[in-house]
Structures are given as C-alpha cells and as structure tokens.
C-alpha positions in Angstrom: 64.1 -5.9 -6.3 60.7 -6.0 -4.6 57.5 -6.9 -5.9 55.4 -7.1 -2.6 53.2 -4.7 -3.9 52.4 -6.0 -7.2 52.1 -9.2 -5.9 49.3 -8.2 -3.3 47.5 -6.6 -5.8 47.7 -9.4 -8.0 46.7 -11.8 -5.8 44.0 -10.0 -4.6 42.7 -9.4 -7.9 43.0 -13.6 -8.3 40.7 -13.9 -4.6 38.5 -11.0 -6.0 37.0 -13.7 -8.4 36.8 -16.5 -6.7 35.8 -15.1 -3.6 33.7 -12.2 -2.0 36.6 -12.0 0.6 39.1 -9.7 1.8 43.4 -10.8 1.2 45.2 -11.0 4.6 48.7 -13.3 5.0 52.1 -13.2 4.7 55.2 -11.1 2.5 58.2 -10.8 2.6 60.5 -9.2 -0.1 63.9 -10.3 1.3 65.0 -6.6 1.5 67.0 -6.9 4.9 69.8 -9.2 5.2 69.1 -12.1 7.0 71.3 -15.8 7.3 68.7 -17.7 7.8 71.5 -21.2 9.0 72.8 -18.9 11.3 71.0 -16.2 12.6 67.4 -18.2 12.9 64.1 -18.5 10.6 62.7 -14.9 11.6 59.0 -14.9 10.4 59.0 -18.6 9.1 57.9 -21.3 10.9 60.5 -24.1 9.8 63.2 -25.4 7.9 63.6 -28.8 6.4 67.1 -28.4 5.5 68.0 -31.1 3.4 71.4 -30.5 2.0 71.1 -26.7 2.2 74.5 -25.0 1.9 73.2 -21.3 1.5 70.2 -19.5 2.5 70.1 -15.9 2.9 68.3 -12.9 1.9 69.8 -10.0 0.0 73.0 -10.8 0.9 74.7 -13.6 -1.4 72.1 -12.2 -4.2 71.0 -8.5 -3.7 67.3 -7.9 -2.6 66.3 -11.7 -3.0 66.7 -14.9 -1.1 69.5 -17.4 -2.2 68.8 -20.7 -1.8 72.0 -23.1 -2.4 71.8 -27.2 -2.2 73.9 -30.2 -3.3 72.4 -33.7 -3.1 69.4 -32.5 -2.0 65.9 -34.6 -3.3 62.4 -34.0 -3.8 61.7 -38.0 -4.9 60.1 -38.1 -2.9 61.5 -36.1 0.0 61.5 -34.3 2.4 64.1 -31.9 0.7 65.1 -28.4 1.8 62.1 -26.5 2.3 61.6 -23.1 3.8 58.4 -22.9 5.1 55.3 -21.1 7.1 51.8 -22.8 8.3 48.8 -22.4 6.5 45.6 -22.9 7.7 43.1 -23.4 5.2 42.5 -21.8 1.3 45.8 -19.4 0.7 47.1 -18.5 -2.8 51.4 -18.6 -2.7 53.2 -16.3 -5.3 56.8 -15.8 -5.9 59.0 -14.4 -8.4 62.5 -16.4 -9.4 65.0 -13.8 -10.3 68.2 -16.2 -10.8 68.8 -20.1 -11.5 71.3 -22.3 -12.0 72.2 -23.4 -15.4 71.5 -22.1 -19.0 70.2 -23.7 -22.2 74.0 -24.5 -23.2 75.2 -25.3 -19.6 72.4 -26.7 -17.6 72.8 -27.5 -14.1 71.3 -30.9 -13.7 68.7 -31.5 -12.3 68.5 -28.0 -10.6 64.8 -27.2 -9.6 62.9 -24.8 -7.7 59.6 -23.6 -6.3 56.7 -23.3 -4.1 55.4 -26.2 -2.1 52.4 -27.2 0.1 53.1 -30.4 2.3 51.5 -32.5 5.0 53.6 -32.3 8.2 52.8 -35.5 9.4 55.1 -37.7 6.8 54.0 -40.8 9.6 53.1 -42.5 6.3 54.8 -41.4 3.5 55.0 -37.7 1.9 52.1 -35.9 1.1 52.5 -32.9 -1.1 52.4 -30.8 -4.6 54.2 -28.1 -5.7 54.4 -25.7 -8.8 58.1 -25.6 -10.2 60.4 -24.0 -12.0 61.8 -26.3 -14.3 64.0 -25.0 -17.3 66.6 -27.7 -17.1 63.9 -30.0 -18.5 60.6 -29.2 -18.7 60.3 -24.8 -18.3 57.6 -25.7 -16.0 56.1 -28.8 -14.2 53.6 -29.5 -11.5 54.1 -32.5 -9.1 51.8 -34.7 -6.7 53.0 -36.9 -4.5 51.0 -39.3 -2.8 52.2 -41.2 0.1 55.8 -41.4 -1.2 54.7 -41.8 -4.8 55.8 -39.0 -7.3 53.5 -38.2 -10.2 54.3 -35.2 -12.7 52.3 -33.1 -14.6 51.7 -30.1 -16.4 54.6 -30.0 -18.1 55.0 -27.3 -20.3 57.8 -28.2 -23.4 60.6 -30.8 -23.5 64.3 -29.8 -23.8 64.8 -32.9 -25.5 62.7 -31.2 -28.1 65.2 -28.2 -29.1 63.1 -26.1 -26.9 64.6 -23.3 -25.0 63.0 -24.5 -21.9 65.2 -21.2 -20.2 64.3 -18.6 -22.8 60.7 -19.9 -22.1 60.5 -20.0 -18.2 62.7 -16.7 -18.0 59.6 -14.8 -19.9 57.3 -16.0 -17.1 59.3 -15.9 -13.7 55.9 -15.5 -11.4 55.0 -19.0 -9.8 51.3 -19.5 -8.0 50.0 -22.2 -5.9 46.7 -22.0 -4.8 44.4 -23.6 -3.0 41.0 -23.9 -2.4 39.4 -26.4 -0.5 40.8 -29.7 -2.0 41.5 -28.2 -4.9 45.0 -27.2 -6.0 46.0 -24.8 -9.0 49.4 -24.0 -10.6 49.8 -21.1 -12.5 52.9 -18.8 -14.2 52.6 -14.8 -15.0 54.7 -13.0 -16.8 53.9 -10.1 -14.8 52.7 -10.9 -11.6 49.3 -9.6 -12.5 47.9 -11.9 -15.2 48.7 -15.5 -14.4 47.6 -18.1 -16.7 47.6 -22.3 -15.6 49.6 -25.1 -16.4 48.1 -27.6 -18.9 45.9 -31.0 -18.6 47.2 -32.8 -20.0 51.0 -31.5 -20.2 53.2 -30.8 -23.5 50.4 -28.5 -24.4 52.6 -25.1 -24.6 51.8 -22.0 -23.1 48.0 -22.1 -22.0 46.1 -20.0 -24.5 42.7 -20.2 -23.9 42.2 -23.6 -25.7 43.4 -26.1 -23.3 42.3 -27.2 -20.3 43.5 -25.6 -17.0 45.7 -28.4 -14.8 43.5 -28.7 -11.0 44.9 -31.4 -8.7 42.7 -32.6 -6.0 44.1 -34.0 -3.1 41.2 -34.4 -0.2 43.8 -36.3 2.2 45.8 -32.8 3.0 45.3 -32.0 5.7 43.9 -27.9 6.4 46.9 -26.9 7.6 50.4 -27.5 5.6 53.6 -26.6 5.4 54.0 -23.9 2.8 57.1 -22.7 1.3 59.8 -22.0 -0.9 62.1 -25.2 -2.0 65.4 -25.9 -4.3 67.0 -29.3 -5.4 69.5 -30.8 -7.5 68.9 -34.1 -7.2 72.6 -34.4 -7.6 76.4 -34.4 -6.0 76.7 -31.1 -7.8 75.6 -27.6 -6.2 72.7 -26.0 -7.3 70.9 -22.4 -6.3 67.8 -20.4 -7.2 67.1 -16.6 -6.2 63.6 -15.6 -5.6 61.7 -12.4 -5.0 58.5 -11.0 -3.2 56.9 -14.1 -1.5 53.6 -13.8 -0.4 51.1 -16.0 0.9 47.7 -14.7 1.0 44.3 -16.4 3.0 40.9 -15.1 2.2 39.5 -13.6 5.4 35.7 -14.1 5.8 33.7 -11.0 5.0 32.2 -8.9 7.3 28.9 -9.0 5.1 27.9 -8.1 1.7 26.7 -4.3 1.0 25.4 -2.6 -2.2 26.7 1.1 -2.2 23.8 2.9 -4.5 25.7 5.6 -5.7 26.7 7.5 -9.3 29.6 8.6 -11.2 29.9 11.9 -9.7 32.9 14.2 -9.9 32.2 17.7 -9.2 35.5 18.7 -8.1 37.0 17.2 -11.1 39.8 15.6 -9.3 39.2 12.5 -11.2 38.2 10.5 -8.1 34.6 9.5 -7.9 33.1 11.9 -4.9 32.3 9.1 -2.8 35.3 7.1 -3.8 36.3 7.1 0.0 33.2 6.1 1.4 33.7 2.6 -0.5 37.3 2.8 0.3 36.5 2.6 3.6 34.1 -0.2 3.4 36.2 -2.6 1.8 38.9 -1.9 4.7 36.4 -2.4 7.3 35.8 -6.2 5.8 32.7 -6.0 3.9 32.3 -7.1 -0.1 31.0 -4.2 -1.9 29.1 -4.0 -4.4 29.7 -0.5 -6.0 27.9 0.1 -9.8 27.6 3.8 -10.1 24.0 4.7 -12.0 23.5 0.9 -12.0 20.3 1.3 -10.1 18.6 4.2 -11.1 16.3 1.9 -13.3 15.2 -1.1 -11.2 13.6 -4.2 -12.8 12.6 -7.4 -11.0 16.5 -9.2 -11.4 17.8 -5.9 -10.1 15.5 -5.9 -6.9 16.3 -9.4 -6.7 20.1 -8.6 -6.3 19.1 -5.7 -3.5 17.4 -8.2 -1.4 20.0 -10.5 -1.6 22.3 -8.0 0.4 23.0 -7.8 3.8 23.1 -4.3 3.3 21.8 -1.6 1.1 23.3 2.0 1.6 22.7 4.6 -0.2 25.3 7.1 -0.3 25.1 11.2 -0.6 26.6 11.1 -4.3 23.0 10.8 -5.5 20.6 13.1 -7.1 17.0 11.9 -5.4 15.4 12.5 -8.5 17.3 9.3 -10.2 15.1 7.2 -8.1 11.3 8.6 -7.7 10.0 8.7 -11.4 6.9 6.5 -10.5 5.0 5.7 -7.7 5.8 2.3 -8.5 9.5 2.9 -8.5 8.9 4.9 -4.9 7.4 1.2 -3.9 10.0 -0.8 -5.4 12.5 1.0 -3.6 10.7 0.8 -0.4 9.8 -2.6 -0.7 13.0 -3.9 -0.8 13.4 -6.5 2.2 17.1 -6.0 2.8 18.3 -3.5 5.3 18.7 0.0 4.0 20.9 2.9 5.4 20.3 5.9 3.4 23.1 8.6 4.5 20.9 11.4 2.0 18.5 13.9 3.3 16.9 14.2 0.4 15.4 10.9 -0.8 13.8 9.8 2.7 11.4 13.4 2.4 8.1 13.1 1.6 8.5 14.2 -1.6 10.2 11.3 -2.6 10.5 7.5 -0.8 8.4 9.1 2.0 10.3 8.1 5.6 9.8 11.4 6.9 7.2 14.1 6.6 9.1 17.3 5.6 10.3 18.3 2.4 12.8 20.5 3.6 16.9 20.3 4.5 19.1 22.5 5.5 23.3 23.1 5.4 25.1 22.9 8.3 28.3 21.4 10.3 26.5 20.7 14.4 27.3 18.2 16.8 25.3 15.2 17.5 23.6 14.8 20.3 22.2 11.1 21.5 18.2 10.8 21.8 18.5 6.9 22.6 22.4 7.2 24.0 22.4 3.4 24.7 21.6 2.7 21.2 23.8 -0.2 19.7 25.1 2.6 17.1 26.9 4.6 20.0 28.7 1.2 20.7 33.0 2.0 21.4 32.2 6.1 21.2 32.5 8.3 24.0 30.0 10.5 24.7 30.1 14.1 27.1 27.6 14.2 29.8 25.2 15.8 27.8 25.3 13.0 25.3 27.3 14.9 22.5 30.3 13.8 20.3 31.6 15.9 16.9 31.7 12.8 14.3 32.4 15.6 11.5 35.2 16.5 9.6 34.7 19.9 8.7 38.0 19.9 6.5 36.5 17.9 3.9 34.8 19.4 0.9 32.4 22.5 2.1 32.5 21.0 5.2 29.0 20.9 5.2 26.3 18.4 5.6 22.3 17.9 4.9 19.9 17.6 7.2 16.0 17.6 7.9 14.6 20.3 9.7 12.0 18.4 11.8 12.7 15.9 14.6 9.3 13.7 14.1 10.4 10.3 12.5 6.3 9.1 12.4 6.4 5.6 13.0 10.4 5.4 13.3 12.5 6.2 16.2 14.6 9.2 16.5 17.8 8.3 17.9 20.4 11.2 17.2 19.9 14.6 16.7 22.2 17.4 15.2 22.2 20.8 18.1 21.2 24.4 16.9 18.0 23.7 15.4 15.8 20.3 14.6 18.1 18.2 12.5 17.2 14.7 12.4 20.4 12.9 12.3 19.7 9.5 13.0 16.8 7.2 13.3 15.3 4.1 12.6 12.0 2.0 11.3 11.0 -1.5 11.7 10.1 -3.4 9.0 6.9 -4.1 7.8 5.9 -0.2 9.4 4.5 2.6 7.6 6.7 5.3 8.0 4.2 7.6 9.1 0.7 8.1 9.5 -0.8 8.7 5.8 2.9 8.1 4.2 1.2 4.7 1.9 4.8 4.0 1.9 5.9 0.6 4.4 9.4 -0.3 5.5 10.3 -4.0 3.4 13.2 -4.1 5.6 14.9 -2.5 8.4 15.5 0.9 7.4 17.7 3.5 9.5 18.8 7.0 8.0 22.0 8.2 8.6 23.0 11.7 7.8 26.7 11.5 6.5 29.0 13.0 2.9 29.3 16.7 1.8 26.9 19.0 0.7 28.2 20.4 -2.6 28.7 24.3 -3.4 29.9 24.8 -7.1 32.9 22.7 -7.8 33.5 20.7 -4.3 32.4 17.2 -3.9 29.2 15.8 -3.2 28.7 12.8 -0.8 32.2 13.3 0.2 33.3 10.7 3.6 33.3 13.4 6.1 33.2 11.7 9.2 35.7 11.9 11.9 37.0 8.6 13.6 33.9 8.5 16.2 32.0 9.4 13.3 33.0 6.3 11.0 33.0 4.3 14.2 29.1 4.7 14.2 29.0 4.1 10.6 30.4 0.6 11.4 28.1 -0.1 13.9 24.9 1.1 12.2 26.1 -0.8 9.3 26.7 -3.9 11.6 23.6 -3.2 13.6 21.4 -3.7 10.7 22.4 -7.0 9.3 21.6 -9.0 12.8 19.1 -11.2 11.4 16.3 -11.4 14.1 14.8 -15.0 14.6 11.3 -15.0 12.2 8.6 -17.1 13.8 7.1 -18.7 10.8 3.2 -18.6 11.1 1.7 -22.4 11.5 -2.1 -22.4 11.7 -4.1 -23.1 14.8 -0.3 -23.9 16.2 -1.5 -25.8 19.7 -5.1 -27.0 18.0 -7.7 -24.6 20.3 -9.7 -24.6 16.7 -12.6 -25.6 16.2 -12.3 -25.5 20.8 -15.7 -27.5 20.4 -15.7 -30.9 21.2 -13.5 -34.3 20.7 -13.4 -34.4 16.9 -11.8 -37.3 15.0 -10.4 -36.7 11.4 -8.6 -33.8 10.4 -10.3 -32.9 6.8 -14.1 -32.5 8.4 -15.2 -36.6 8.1 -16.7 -36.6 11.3 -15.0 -40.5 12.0 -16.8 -42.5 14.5 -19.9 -40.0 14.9 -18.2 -37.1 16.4 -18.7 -33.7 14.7 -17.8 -33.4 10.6 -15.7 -30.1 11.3 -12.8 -29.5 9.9 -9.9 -29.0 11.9 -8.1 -25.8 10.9 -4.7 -25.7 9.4 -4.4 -29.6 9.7 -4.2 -32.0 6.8 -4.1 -36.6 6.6 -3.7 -38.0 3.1 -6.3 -40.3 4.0 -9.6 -41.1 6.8 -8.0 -41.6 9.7 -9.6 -44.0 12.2 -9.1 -42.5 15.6 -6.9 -39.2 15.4 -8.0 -35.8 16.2 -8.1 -33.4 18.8 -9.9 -33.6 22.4 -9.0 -32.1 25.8 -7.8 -33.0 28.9 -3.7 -34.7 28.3 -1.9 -32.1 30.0 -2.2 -29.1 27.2 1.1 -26.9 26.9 -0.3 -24.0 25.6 -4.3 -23.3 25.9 -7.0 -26.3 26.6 -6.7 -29.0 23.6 -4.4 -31.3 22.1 -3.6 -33.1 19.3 -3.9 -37.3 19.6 -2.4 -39.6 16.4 -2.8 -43.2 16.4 -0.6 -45.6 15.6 -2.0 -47.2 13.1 -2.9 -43.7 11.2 -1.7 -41.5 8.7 0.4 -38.6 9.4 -1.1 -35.4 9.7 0.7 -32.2 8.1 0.6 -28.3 7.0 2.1 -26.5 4.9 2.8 -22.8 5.4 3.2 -19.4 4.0 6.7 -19.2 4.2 9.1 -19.7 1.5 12.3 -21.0 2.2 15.6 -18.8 1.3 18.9 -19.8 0.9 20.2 -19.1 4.3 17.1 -20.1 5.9 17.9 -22.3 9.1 14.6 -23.6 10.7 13.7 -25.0 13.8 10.7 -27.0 14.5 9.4 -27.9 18.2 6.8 -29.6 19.2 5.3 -30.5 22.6 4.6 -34.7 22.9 3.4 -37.4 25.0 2.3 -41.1 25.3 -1.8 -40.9 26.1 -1.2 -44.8 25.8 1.6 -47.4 24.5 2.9 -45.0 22.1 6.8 -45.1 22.2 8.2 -42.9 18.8 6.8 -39.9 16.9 8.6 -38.7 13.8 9.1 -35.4 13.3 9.6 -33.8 9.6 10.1 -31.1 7.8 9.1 -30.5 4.2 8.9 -28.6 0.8 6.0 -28.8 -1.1 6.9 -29.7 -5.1 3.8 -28.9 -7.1 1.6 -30.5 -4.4 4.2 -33.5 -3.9 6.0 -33.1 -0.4 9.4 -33.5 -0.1 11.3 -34.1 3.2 14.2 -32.5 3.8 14.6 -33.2 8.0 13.5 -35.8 10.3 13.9 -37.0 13.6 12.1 -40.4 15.5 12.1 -39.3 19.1 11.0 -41.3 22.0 7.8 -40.2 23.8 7.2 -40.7 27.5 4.1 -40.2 29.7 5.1 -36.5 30.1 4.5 -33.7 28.0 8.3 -33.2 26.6 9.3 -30.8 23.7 11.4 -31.9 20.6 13.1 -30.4 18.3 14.2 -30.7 14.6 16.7 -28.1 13.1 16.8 -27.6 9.5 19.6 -25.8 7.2 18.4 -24.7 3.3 22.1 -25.0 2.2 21.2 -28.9 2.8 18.9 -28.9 0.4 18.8 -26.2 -2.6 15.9 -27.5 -4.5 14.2 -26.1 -1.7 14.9 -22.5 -2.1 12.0 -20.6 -3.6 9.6 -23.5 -1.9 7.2 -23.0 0.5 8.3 -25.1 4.0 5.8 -27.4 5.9 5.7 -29.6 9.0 4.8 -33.1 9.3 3.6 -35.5 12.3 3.5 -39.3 12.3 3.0 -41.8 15.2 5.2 -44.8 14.0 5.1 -47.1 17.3 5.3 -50.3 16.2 1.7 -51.0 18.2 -0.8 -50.0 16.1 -3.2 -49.9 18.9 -1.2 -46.5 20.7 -1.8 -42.8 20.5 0.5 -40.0 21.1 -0.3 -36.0 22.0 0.9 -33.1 20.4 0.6 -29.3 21.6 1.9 -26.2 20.6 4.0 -26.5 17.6 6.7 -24.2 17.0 8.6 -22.9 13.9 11.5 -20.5 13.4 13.7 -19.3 10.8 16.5 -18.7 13.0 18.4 -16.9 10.6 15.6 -14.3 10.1 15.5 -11.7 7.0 
C-alpha cells in the first residue's frame, strides 16, 4: 500500500548529500480511487495516451495505479505517459508493485517506468527514462536523442538463464534524478538505500566496484515532462502497478546556520534538549549544521568552518564553561567574523566572552517589552501600546528562562527588555566594536543576544524551544536580520589623489619626470618611468582639488589593496574619467595579485568624453576561484590609439557588494 512516507524520507536523505537544501514537490500514493480516462488527470499536468486502455488508481489494483496498454511504443515515442512539469533539478521515485509476465510466461515486450521528456518533440523526441525491465534485461536505462534510441545500463540478460523477474522483484524502487544536465538511474530494494545502474551495462547488481551509469543531456530543456509510463511494444495487452510516486525539487536554502550546542538530556526522554530548536530551523528553510560538543575545542579549520556560516547560534543547551578555558579561546570565539546569536545568558557575562558587564542572571517567565519597537526583529508581531508581547511558552520544561540583571549593553544597543526588573532580553553590537568600555573583547562579526530555551531545575530540560508563535516569529527575523550582508567599501589609498596636494607631479614611484617634484605619489604604482602621467589640479575634480592624468603612450598605473577576496565576494569598481585632450578609451581592470604577478580577472574599455563621467566594472569571485584567499587590486590604462592624449581620473571607488 503506501510508501509516501518512506519515499520522502528517502529522497530527502538522497538531496541531503548532494545538496544543502530543503525537499519540497509532489506525492501521491494512489489511495483514493480515481479513473484517470474518465474522470480527468486531478494533480497531473497531462496525458500522452498512447494506446492506454486502463489507468486508474486503487481501483483495478488496490492502493496502486494500474496502468494497461496494447500497441503502445517507446521507439522512440511518444507512448503513454502520465506526467507533471518539472522545473529544474527533481529526484522521481516510485515503487512497482505488479507486472505483466513471469520468468516462464513473459509478456513481451511489457515495460515500465519513470520518464523525463522534452515537450517540444518539433524535432524529434528528447528523453531518458529508468525502467523496469524483467522481460529482458531486470533493469535498463534509455536516452533518446532526437528520435534515436540508445540503451544502457542494463543489468543481466534473460537470454542468459537469468531470472531477470526474481531479480527486478527484489529491488521494485525506481529513481530518476536530475541535476543540472546530469541524469542518474538508480533501484532500492527498500526505498531508502538506492544503489545505480552500471557503466557499462551487464555488470550485475552495482556493488561498489563498478562505475555508477550518469547520462548527460545539456539539450533538455529545465522544464520536462515527468512521469510514470508503460509499453508493450506489441498487439498484445500489457499493465504495470505502481506505488507512492513522488517527485521531489530542492528548494533553495534560507541560509546556512551552525547550532553550537551539546548532547544534553536531562529529562532523559531520549531527545536531545534542544532537539526542537533545530527542528525548527530546518522547517523554517535554513541548512543546519548541528554537531553536539563538536566545538567546545576550536582550532584554526574549525574557526574556519564558523566563518564560513551565515549564521552562528549558540543555543541554551550549553554549559559556558565548555567555551572560556583561555583567554585565547574567549578571542577565538569572539573573533569569529560570522554573525552570532547567542540565546544563553551565561556565556555573553563578563566572566566569560565579555558582551556585557554583569556576571549575574536570574530565573524568570516576564513579558517583553520593545526598547527600539521598530527594530527589524519585531517585523510581522503585534505589539500592545505599551510595546509588549508574551513570546514565552511557560508550558515547556520549568517554564523558566535566563536573563541578565542589568540593562547596559556598553557599546551594543538594547533593543528588548523583559518587565519586573532589568532583564536584558535583546540587543545588539556592530562589528569590529568593543563590547564595552574596558571589555578587551571586540565583536568579529555582527553579534546580537537573544534570551530564548529553558532554564533547568533537576531533571527538566535545558535550552528547551520555549517560545510561543510571536516568540519564534522574532527568532526568524533575528536570525534573518543578521545575515544581510552590508556593502564593504574596500579601502583604496589616496582614493581621488589629494596626496602629496603639493604641486603637478609627473611619475607615480617618486622620479620626479620632467623636473617636477621626486615625490612619491601615495598608494599609486607604474611598472615602468612614465613620461607625462601624474597628478595636477584644475580638470573638473569630483571629489576634493586634484586629479589623476595618464597618457597615452604610458604605462598603466595600479594598487593593490588590503582586502582579500572571499568566495562570494562581488566587487564593484568606479571610477570618475574624462578626456583633458584626444583621449577616447580607458580600460578599466580588476586584479589578484599572485606572488607579485597580477592577474586580471575583470575589464572594461569605456569611451571617455570631455566630461567628468563615472564607470563601472562589476566583478564576481565565483568567476574566478584561484582568486579566493588573494588580495584584490585596481588597474588604470589609457589605451587611445593616439599616443599623444591624456585622460583624468578622480575618485575611485571599490565595494564588495556582498559584504561579510
């Protein structure tokens, strides 16, 4: 009967490891009756029909859909097909649970399975499908480009004295998936573990040994036709039965958070106290990352995984002292440059990572009350006049949560407060601040606190969700709140040239060309003596008094900044440019530096005119990954034709508009 549950699990396990993504699609378990040639397609999206006699769910076979055809061809097609639209990467499971024929009988050439197929068949049809094949092969795998038929995968020949049904009936779970171009055909025995068909084919059962079959078919198109099929390829009537279809998408994450928290039971219920809280997160579309005691020792590939994060929260199912037992781990901690929400009183006191300066909490079950009411965090919750909401559940565990007793957040912003006493409840710090005045401890990241999960007494659970629905409504948005990545505007040395703001000065490195000044222009770098480039006054300035000028006929000039490039890094450069006289094109670049050699990754020849304009140039790391880790520079070069022209630069401009 139906296997939609084990299916979903199974097929989320399958995404789980391929992709940091949540499983959202289609099921259906053919539990209610349903004549699908009489009383319409329901939920599916079309029908080629083919020679399709019967095609019902648990009616002509109980609990399962009963699919009957005579004459009806996949070589190449189209055949009967039963079908939904997919957009994009799915992953299509089903389960056969009757077919026509039997080792001694077989119904020739009775076949069944799932497809994926180009609708437009303009120019031939476009498909694969994974099938099951007893009455030849157990199993087979066919690609058919425009028209043409190819097989593969096969698993054992008939011919061979094989018991090709014996065989297929021990695996009856079929999957199709695919990602990207990238198609994959796979059997279970049940539903959970699936294992591939072979390349190349008469290789068995895969075991290990042999190489998983992949099919790449680029010309798809990203959305097909996906469904359930059955041929006979004969005048004689054929059927197949299958169970718990499902077609599950990825659906892109919300964001990836590491939940710091530890094996905890103290009710002994045999559920991890916090189990909830990451319950919770994985329903509200983020990819967590939950290794209980996994980071109460950090180490440099360990911090390296927090700042990857777009998230960091640290739940109440921690003892404090797990994470304090240097000064040096206090810094690591705080150091880290990923946003952190820390929902525990008791590491952000002053006694351990030092956000607030109090060493002492208190037990209790108040309402919040807003300090900053129009705080993104209070987003979608409804708030009394006075600025109060109850976001606690006091039925969970003591009912009780920790708070400080002080309301001064230093350096940080207070922005909700617990009423009957001064519990801090919520608040904030920027990065890069010291927490508070004397603290020696700085904010790596954004860093917001949180108070949120029970307070244990005896044998009740510690860091327990216990937050109402306005409650875990400001959870999201806190959560959400903290990964927008602000726009970082990358330091570039004496920016709109006001250094050295003495006189005209030709040659960037300090030559003093043509008799004016040997001083060094800051920040700015040529490979070689230039002839007539340099700074001077006077050609309409953007921002301050000076201006760059760059001659034809000279080198570039260059810098190469502070800022290391990350993987998600997308940069913007802009610069302010001119014609002073007959210069026409400027090149704009961007570039890593490789062990002194510099390596463009971006450029752009703009066209110049006799007013100051400002161009751009827009750069994305995932371009170029030999740049991650390397420091990111800019690059000028006047390449009018006319050697004899100069152009004017002012106030340069870089950003990494996905911030940190």
């Amino acid at each position: 009967m139906s296997q939609r549950l084990v299916c979903l699990i199974s097929l989320i396990s399958v995404l789980a490891v391929s992709a940091p993504a949540r499983a959202a699609g289609f099921s259906d378990d053919f539990d209610a009756a349903h004549n699908y040639l009489v009383d319409g397609l329901g939920a599916y999206a079309g029908l080629l029909n083919g020679t399709v006699q019967v095609l019902d769910a648990n009616t002509t076979s109980p609990g399962a859909l009963y699919m009957q055809t005579a004459g009806a061809s996949w070589e190449p097609g189209p055949g009967p097909l039963l079908y939904l639209e997919v957009t994009g990467d799915f992953v299509a499971t089903v389960k056969v649970v009757d077919f026509a024929g039997t080792l001694e009988a077989p119904m020739l050439h009775n076949d069944a399975g799932i497809m994926a197929r180009d609708p437009n068949d303009a120019a031939g049809e476009n498909w694969v499908s994974v099938n099951f094949f007893p009455t030849w092969t157990a199993f087979i795998a066919r690609s058919t480009v425009g028209g043409a038929r190819a097989e593969m995968g096969q698993t054992v020949g008939r011919w061979t004295g094989a018991d090709t049904y014996a065989l297929a009936a021990q695996y009856p779970y079929l999957q199709l998936e695919r990602k990207g171009a990238d198609f994959f055909f796979r059997i279970s025995a049940d539903g959970v573990d699936f294992i591939p068909l072979t390349d190349p084919a008469y290789q068995g059962i895969y075991d290990g040994n042999q190489v998983p079959l992949v099919v790449n078919r680029p010309d798809l198109p990203e959305t097909l036709q996906v469904g359930l099929f059955n041929a006979t390829y004969a005048a004689d009537a054929g059927y197949v039965a299958f169970d718990g279809f499902s077609i599950v998408t990825p659906v892109a994450s919300k964001g990836n958070v590491i939940l710091v928290t530890e094996a905890r039971d103290a009710d002994a219920d045999g559920v991890r106290d916090d189990q909830a809280l990451e319950d919770w997160l994985i329903a509200e579309g983020y990819t967590v990352d939950a290794r209980p005691g996994y980071w109460m020792e950090l180490d440099p590939n360990k911090i390296a995984e927090l700042n990857a994060a777009d998230v960091v929260l640290v739940s109440r199912a921690t003892s404090s002292g797990n994470y304090d037992d240097s000064a040096e781990e206090i810094a690591a901690w705080n150091a880290v440059t990923a946003p952190m929400l820390n929902l525990t009183a008791y590491l952000v006191r002053n006694s351990r990572w030092k956000l607030v300066n109090t060493g002492t909490n208190v037990n209790v079950t108040p309402l919040l009350m807003a300090v900053e009411p129009n705080h993104p965090v209070f987003a979608g919750v409804e708030l009394d006049e006075d600025g109060i909401v109850d976001i606690l559940d006091p039925t969970v565990g003591t009912g009780q949560t920790s708070f400080l007793t002080t309301l001064d957040m230093g350096n940080g912003t207070l922005i909700a407060m617990g009423i009957g006493g001064d519990y801090a409840w919520i608040a904030e710090w920027p990065a890069g601040v010291e927490y508070y005045e004397g603290a020696g401890q700085f904010a790596g990241g954004k860093r917001m606190m949180f108070m949120a999960g029970t307070q244990e007494v005896g044998a009740t659970p510690q860091g327990a969700l216990n937050l109402n629905e306005a409650g875990l409504r400001m959870l999201a948005n806190a959560i959400d709140y903290l990964m927008i990545r602000e726009p970082i505007a990358v330091t570039v040395e004496n920016a709109s040239f006001e250094q050295p703001g003495t006189e005209k000065i030709k040659g960037w490195n300090g030559e003093g060309v043509a008799g004016t000044p040997a001083v060094d222009i800051p920040g700015w770098v040529s490979d070689s003596v230039v002839s007539d480039s340099g700074v001077e006054t006077g050609y309409t300035p953007t921002d301050g008094q000076w201006t760059a000028f760059l001659m034809g006929a000279d080198p570039s000039v260059w810098q190469l900044t502070d800022y290391v490039i990350d993987a998600v890094d997308v940069f913007e450069l802009q610069v302010d440019a001119r014609n002073t006289w007959q210069g026409t094109t400027l090149r704009i670049i961007l570039f890593y530096d490789e062990e002194g050699v510099r390596i463009p990754v971006a450029f752009e020849d703009v066209t110049v005119a006799d007013d100051m304009q400002t161009f751009s140039l827009v750069f994305d790391a995932q371009e170029a990954p030999d740049a991650v880790g390397k420091r990111i520079g800019v690059e000028f070069d006047n390449i009018t034709a006319n050697g004899e022209s100069w152009i004017g630069l002012d106030n340069v401009r870089l950003a990494d508009l996905e911030g940190r």
